[in-house]
Structure formats: structure tokens, C-alpha cells
N, C-alpha and C positions, 0 to 999 in steps of 0.2 A: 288873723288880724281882728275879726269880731271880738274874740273873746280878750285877746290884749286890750282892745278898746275899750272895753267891759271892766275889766279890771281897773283899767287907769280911771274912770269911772267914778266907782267904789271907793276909790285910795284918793280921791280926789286931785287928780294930775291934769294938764292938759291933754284933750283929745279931741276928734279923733285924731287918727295920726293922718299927715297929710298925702295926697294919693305917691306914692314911689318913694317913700321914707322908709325907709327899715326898722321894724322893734328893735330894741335894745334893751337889756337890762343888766344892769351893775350890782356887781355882790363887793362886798368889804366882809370877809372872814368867810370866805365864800368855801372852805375849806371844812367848815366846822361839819358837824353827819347832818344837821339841820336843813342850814343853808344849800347843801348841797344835795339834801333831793328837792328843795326850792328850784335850783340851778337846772337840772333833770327834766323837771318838771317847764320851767321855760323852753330849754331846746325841743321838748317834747312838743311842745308847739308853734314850734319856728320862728321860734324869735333867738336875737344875736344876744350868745351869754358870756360875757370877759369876767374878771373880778380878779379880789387883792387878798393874799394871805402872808401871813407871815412867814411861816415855814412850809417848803414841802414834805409833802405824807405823801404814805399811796394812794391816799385816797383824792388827792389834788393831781398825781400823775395818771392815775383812772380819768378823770374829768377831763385832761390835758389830752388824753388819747380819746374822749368821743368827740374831740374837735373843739373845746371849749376853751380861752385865753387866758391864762392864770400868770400872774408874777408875782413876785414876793419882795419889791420893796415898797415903802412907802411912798410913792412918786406921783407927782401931777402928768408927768411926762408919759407915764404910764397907762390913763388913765383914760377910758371911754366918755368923751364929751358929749358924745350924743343918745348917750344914753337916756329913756325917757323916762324912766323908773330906776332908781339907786336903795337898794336894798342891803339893809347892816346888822348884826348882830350886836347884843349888848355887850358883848365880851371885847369890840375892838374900842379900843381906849380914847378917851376924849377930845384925847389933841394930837390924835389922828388926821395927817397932813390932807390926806383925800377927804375925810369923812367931812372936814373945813369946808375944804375946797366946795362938796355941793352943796352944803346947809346954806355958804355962803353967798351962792350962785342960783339959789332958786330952783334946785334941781325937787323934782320930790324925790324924797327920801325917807325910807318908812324901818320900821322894824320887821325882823321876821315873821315874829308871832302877827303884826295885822296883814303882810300879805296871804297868808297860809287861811286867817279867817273872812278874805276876801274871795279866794278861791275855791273854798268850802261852804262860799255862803247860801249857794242854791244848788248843794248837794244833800242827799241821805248821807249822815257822818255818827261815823263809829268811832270814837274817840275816847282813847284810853290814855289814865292821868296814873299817877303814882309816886312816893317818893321812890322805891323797889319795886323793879319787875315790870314798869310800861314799853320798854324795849321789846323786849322779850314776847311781852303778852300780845303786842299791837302788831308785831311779825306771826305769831301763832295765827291771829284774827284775818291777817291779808291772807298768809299760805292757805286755810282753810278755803276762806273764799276764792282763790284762785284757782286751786289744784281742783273743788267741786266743779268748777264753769259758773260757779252765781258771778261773778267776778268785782273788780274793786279797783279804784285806785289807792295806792298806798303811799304816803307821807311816813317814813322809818326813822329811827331814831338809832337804829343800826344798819347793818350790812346781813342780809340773808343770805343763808349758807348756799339756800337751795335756787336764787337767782342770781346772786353774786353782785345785790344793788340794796340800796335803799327808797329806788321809789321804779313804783311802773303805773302805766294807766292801764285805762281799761273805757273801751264807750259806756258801759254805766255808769250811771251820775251814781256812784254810792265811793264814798272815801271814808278810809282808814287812816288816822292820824293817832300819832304818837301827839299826846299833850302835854306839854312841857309846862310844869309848875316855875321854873326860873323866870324873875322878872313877871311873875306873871299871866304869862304868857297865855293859859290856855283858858284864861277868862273873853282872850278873841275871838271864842269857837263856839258853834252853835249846834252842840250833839243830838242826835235820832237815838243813840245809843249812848251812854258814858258808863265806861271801868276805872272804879277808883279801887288799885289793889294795896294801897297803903297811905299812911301819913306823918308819918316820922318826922319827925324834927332835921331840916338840914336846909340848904342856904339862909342862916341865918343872918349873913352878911347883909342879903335882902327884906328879909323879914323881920327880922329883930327878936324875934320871940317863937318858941313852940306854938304858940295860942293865936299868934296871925298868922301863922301857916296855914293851921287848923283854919283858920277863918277862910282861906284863899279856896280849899279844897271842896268845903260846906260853898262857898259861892259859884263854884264852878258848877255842882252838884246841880246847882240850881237854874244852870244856862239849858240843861235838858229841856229840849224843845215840848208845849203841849201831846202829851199821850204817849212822850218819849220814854225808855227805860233804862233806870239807875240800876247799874251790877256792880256791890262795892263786897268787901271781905268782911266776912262775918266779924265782929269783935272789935272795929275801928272804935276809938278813941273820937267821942261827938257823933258817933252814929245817927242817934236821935235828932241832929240837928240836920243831916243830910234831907234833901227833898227832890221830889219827882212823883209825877204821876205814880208812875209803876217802879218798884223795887224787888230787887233780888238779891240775896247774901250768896256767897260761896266762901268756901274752907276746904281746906284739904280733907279730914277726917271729922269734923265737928257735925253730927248730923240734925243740932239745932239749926244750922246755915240750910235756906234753903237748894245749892247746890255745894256737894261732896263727894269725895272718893271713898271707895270702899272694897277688900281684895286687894290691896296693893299687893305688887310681885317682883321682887328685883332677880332680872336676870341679866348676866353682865353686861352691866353698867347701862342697862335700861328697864324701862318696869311697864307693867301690865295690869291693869285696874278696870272696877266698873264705876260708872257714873250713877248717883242717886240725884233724882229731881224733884222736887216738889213747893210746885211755884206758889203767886201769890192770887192766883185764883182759884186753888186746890187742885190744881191740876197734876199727878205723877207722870213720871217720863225716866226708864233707867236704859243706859248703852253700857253694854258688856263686853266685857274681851280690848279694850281701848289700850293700844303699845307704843310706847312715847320713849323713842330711840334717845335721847338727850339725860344728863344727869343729874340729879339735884332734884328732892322733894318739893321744894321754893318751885319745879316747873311745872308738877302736876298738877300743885294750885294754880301757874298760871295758865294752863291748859284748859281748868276748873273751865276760867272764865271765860276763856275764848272760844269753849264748846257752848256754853252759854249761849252768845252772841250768835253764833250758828245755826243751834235749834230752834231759837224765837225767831231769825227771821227766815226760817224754812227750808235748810240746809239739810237732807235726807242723811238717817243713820251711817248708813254703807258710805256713803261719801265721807263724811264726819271720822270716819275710822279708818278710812285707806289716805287720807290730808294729812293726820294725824301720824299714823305711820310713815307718810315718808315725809315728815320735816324733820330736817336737818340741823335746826338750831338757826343760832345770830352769831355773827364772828365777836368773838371776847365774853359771849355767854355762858358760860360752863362749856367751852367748846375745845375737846378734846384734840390736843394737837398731835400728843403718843399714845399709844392706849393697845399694852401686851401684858400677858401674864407675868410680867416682874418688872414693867415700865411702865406709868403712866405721869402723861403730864400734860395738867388741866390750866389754859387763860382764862381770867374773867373780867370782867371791867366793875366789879366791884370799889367801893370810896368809903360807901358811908359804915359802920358798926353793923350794923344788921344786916348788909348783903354781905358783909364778910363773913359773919354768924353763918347765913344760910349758907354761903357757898362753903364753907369749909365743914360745917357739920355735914354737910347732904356727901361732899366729897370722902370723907372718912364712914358714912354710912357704906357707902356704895365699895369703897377697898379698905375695910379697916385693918387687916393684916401690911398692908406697907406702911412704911415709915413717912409722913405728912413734912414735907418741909415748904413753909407759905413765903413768897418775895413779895413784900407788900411795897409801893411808893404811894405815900400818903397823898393828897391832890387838895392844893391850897393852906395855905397857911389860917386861914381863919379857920375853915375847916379842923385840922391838926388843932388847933386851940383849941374848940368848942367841943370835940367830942373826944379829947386822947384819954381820958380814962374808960371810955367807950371802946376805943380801938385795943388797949391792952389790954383788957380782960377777952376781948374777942381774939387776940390774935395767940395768947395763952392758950388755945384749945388746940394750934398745933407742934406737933412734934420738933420741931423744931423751924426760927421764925428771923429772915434776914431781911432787914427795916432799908429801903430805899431812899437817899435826901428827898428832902417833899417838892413837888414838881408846883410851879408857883402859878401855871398858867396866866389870868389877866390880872393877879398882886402882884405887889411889892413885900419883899421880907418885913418880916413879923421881929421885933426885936425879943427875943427869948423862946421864942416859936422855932422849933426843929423836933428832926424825927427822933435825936434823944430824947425826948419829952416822953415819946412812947415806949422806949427800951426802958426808960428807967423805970417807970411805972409794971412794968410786965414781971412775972413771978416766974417763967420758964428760964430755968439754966443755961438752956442752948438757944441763945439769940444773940445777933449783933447785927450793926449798924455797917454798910459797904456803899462804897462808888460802882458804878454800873461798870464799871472796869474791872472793880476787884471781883465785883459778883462772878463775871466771867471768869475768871481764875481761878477762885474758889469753885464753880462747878467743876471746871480741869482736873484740878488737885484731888476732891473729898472724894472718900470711899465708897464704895455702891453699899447700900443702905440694905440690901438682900444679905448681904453676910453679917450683918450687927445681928444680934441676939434678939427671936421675938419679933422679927419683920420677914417677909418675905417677899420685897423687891419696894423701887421707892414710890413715891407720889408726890409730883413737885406741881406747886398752883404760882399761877403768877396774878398780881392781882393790884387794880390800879388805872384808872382816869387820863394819866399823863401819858408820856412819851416811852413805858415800859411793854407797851407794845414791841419797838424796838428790836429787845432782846430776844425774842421769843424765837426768831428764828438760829440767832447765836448758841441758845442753850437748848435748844434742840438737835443743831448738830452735834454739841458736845454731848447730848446724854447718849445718841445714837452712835456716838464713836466709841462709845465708855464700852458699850456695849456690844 
């Protein structure tokens, strides 16, 4: 009850709460991976958590089973009135019957991003930003600290393989937070630590431009609390303009960047490398023999940086290397669903051109004797505008490339906007455009890809933001029956 009190507080709500009253708090998209270690994160401290989605996922049936009250229509009927805090994301739409109902009624009602930088505001926070790879990297950051015993609480922006959640506590005040550049967002956050592992051009819907991106990233940079420390990717685009006390570069191979790999070893479909360090106090530091059971070059960099965050705040060698080997990944991050000498088949939640780039080249590193076939569903229609001559030169790298309608999420259709736009563009032979129905047919019918000439078994990626999740477990049983 302190600490709800505390919060409502902060977020400026009525409080305290009066003696025999019950917390309550209300999510609207309470579904989305955000929200819902938000959600987590309340029951975790006994407070009463309901909320509204649109659709159910598993991830809304997970929540539904640790006791938590979800519906899926838009209804006042529905609807926690006593809730003392109503929390929303920007994705649920304006004239949203509920989201009305409490603007109207005086409820407070906030955004995700300020309750998460209310919650974190009198913690040590390690907060990692990125347009690629802060999923991934900000789950690498909690496992380590968890699996050493430094321990953490963790705000995920995925599902870990190896707890099967996107958020846990911990009685140290030290929180892991995935920073979310949408809306914003992670200009709420007051990091001890920040990882910025990219800055690519993407919600432009929001931004308007490459160059306010750019700007939003450089301002975050800058929330690094006095004598806090900036770990960004060697080679960024405005690097110079990034600030912090203390800085450090990492790269995969580049041994201008203050942290690098070097020795890399691919043994199937995992790799083996040492660590070079050499900070910005002159100080060296190398860890050797490092094995990162997970696939895709894109992880060793992000591994770079998450061993980073480890060593500086005094996370022993041997620990660092046994964390490391037994992480398990993020669900939809290169995370191998089949994976035999003449099958494999890789999901990933790639959207943007360049996490398609990494994933599929890193994937044809690691098997290039089968034959590559990518199911992509574009995600958003502005999106699909702004970057399709992006998406078809990247999706030309594989062997063959079946384009998914674009999943619209919180738009409205785009008038000339579809996933022909990127078929037509693409210079591969073997590509065409399918209904999530025929996809499934088409896996049924086509030939195993180990007897075509020049392959020796297939490699099917599925890859995508929307609701292609889905299939994954459809077209897995079909590859396993093929077989």
C-alpha cells in the first residue's frame, strides 16, 4: 500500500488511499508485452489488476491464468470503476469508448511510459534504447544479473525463454528496463546506465523525419543521470552529439570501439568468442572462451553490450560466462523452433529492413547449405510506405520469399499501400504474395528443398510484428509431418 501510495503521488492522483479500500489499477491494451509487465508488475505488489484488449493472444491468456481480469470488448459495462489509476497505451485509439469514459470522469489516467518512469524513479536503472536489438539486449542484461545473484528487477519488452515472463522483481532497487523510443517514451527514464544499440530511421508516423529521431535518441542520451554511463555502438549516425559523463562504444569486430569480439567460432548454430576491453579510463579487461547458444551475429553484438553493463557494475568473470551460456534467448528472437541436420526453422519479430538484413544474413551464415525461404508480414502500412524499397532489396537475399498482407495494427489502410508494393520492387524469381491460408497449403504441397540441387535440407524464417506469430505452430507441424 506504501509504495501504490507513492506512486499515485508521483503521477499526481488522489491519495492516500482510504483505510479498507483496495488498489486497483486499469490497463486499456493491457495486452500489448509493455503493458503487461506494467500489469505483472502491479499484482506483484498486490494490487487488483483488470484491463481491456482487443484481441486475445497468449499472452492475455497467460495474465488471465495468474488471476488477472481481461475482456476484449470495448464496454463501460466491463469496466473497473474503482480503479485509482487507469493506465493506456498509445496504440489504443482515440475514441476509445472506455479510454472516454475516464478522461471524462476524472479518473487519473496516464501513459505507460510515465508510470514505468515513476516506478523507476528512485531506483539504479539500466536502461537500454534502440531502434534494433533492445529486446533482446535488455533480456541478456536481466538474465545475467539474475542467474549471477547481483539480481534486478526487469521491465521486458519480450518474453524470456529462460523464465517464461517478461517481468520479475527482485528486493534490489536496481531495474532493467527495455526503452522504448515510440511516442517517446523513454525520454520518462532516468538511467544509471543507458544502451543505445542503434538509430535507424523508423516510426516515422511519429517523428516525421530521420533527423528527429536522431534527435529523440541524442536526448535520451542525455537523461543519463550525473557520473552515469552511455554504452552506445561504435559507428552511430551523431555519435558526437551523444553525452554522458562516461562513454563506451562496442562493435562486434571493429577494435576502434572500445568493447569487441574477437575469435569468433561457429559451432552448430552457436558461437564461441573472447571479449576485448579497453575503457575510457585506459583501463584493459579481456574474457575468453564466452558461448552464446543463440543464433545471429546481430546477438554477439548484443551480448557486446550486456557483458559491458555486467563488468562495470561488478559482475565476476565465471559468473558472466556460466549467465551467458545458459541463456536461452527471447521468444520471436532468432529463436529456433526446429533445428535438425536437414530442418531448420527460425521466428523472429523482425519489421524494420535492417533487422531483416541481420536476421537473415546471420541465418544463412550459420546454415548456408539449405535452401532460405523468408515469410515476411510487413507491420503497418506507413511503415510498408516509408521503407519498401528497404524491405525488397533486403528480402532479395533469400532464396526464396513469400510476402504476407500487411498486418494494419492501430491504422487504417493506406490507399495504394500493400504488400505488392514490395513484390514488385524485389529482383528474386521465386517470390509471391499469399493469404495466411494459402501459406498453410503451400507449406502442405511444396517439395522438401534437400532434394533440389545445391541444398541440403531447408531453412524456413518467419518474420514479422503482427499476428504471424499465429502460424508458427501450424507450420511446424507441417514441416514435422513432411518429415
Amino acid at each position: 500500500m506504501k509504495i501504490f501510495n507513492q506512486l499515485l503521488s508521483f503521477l499526481g492522483a488522489s491519495y492516500p488511499l482510504k483505510e479498507g479500500v483496495e488498489p486497483a489499477v486499469y490497463f486499456l491494451g493491457i495486452g500489448g508485452i509493455g503493458m503487461s509487465a506494467l500489469a505483472r508488475y502491479f499484482q506483484s505488489q498486490g494490487v487488483k489488476v483488470s484491463g481491456y484488449d482487443k484481441t486475445e493472444t497468449v499472452l492475455t491468456r497467460q495474465l488471465s491464468a495468474e488471476g488477472i481480469a481481461i475482456h476484449y470488448e470495448d464496454k463501460i459495462e466491463w469496466i473497473n470503476k474503482d480503479a485509482q489509476l487507469v493506465i493506456y497505451t498509445p496504440a489504443v485509439p482515440k475514441d476509445s469508448i472506455e479510454l472516454n469514459f475516464y478522461q471524462q470522469n476524472n479518473y487519473t489516467v496516464v501513459k505507460r511510459s510515465e508510470v514505468l518512469g515513476a516506478i523507476t524513479n528512485a531506483a539504479f536503472n539500466i536502461c537500454i534504447a534502440g531502434t534494433h536489438g533492445k529486446t533482446t539486449t535488455s533480456t541478456m542484461v536481466g538474465h545475467i544479473l539474475r542467474h549471477s545473484k547481483y539480481g534486478c528487477n526487469a521491465f521486458l519488452g519480450g518474453i524470456s525463454v529462460n523464465y517464461g515472463t517478461n517481468f520479475w522483481s527482485d528486493s534490489k532497487n536496481v531495474c532493467v528496463v527495455e526503452a522504448d523510443e515510440y511516442d517517446r517514451s523513454f525520454l520518462k527514464l532516468s538511467p544509471d546506465i543507458a544502451i543505445i544499440s542503434s538509430m535507424d530511421a523508423d516510426h516515422l508516423d511519429i517523428y516525421g523525419t530521420a533527423e528527429n529521431m536522431e534527435q529523440a535518441f541524442i536526448d535520451f542520451s542525455k537523461k543519463v543521470k550525473p557520473g552515469g554511463l552511455l554504452i552506445s555502438k561504435y559507428g552511430l549516425n551523431r555519435a558526437a552529439d551523444l553525452g554522458a559523463d562516461q562513454m563506451l562504444t562496442y562493435h562486434l569486430t571493429d577494435n576502434k570501439a572500445n568493447v569487441f569480439a574477437s575469435n569468433i567460432i561457429i559451432q552448430n548454430g552457436s558461437y564461441q568468442f573472447d571479449i576485448e576491453w579497453n575503457d575510457f579510463n585506459g583501463g584493459n579487461w579481456m574474457l575468453k572462451g564466452v558461448v552464446l547458444n543463440m543464433g545471429g551475429k546481430h546477438n554477439i553484438e548484443n551480448m557486446l553490450a550486456a557483458i559491458a553493463v555486467a563488468h562495470h557494475i561488478g559482475v565476476e568473470d565465471k559468473k558472466i560466462i556460466d549467465a551467458v551460456a545458459d541463456f536461452k534467448g527471447v521468444k520471436r528472437r532468432f529463436e529456433y523452433i526446429l533445428k535438425s541436420s536437414h530442418q531448420v526453422f527460425i521466428d523472429d519479430y523482425a519489421h524494420h529492413p535492417e533487422e531483416l538484413r541481420a536476421l537473415i544474413t546471420g541465418a544463412k551464415n550459420l546454415f548456408p547449405d539449405k535452401k532460405c525461404t523468408v515469410v515476411f508480414q510487413p507491420h503497418l502500412f506507413s511503415r510498408t510506405r516509408d521503407f519498401v524499397d528497404g524491405f525488397a532489396e533486403v528480402l532479395d537475399l533469400a532464396d526464396e520469399i513469400i510476402l504476407l498482407p500487411i498486418y494494419p495494427a492501430r491504422e487504417l489502410p493506406m490507399e495504394g499501400v500493400s504488400s505488392q508494393m514490395i513484390l514488385d520492387r524485389m529482383h528474386s524469381e521465386d517470390r509471391m504474395l499469399l493469404s495466411k491460408e494459402n501459406l498453410l497449403k503451400h507449406f502442405s504441397s511444396e517439395k522438401d528443398a534437400q532434394v533440389e540441387e545445391g541444398f541440403t535440407g531447408n531453412m524456413v524464417i518467419t518474420a514479422g510484428a503482427g499476428d504471424i506469430d499465429t502460424l508458427v505452430e501450424p507450420i511446424k507441424e507441417i514441416l514435422i509431418n513432411k518429415n
